[in-house]
N, C-alpha and C positions, 0 to 999 in steps of 0.2 A: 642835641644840637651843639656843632661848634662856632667857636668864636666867629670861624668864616661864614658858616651856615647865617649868624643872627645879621653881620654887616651886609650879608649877600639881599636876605630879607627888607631892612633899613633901605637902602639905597634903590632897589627895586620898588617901593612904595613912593618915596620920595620921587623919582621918577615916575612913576605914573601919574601922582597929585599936580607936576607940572606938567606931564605931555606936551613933552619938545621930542618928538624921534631922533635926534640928533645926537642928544645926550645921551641914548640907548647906544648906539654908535659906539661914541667916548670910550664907554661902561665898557663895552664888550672887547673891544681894542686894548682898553686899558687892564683886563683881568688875562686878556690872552699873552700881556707884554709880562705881566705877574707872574704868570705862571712857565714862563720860559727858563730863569733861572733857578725857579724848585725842580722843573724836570732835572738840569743840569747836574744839580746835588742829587737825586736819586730822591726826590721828599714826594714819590709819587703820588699818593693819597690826595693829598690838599692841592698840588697842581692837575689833577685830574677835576678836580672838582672847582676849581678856577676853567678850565677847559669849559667843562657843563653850564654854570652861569655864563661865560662868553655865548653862547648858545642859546641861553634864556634871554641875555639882552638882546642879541640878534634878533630872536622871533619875537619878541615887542615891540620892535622897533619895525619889523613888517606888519604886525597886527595892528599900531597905530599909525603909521602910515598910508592903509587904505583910503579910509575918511579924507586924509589929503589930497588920493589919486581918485578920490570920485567914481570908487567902485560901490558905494552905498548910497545911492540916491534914497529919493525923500518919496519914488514914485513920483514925480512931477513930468519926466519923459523927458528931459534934461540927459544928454552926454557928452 
């Protein structure tokens, strides 16, 4: 694992302990803006892999999101 792999891990936890979708957002915006100037330099490895976590905050950011759009009811018969 590297240094990015362990912060990638950290922050993803830490985000899900709060579940705010929003901050997934943030996250995923914010490693996609990261990773625009290592493409630049040619440092593809590590910007490809800022790309992939842009991706994983993405899709947590739809998977906690549901619960908020009331795609999982309780069975009550509520929509």
């Amino acid at each position: 694992m590297k240094i990015q792999d362990i912060a990638f891990v950290i922050v993803l936890i830490t985000l899900l302990v709060i579940r705010k979708p929003k901050l997934f957002i943030y996250a995923g915006i914010g490693s996609l803006l990261l990773s625009i100037p290592l493409f630049a330099k040619w440092i593809f490895f590590t910007a490809e892999r800022l790309t992939w976590y842009s991706a994983g905050f993405f899709l947590c950011f739809i998977i906690t999101s549901f619960p908020e759009l009331g795609y999982f009811n309780s069975g009550n018969g509520k929509k």
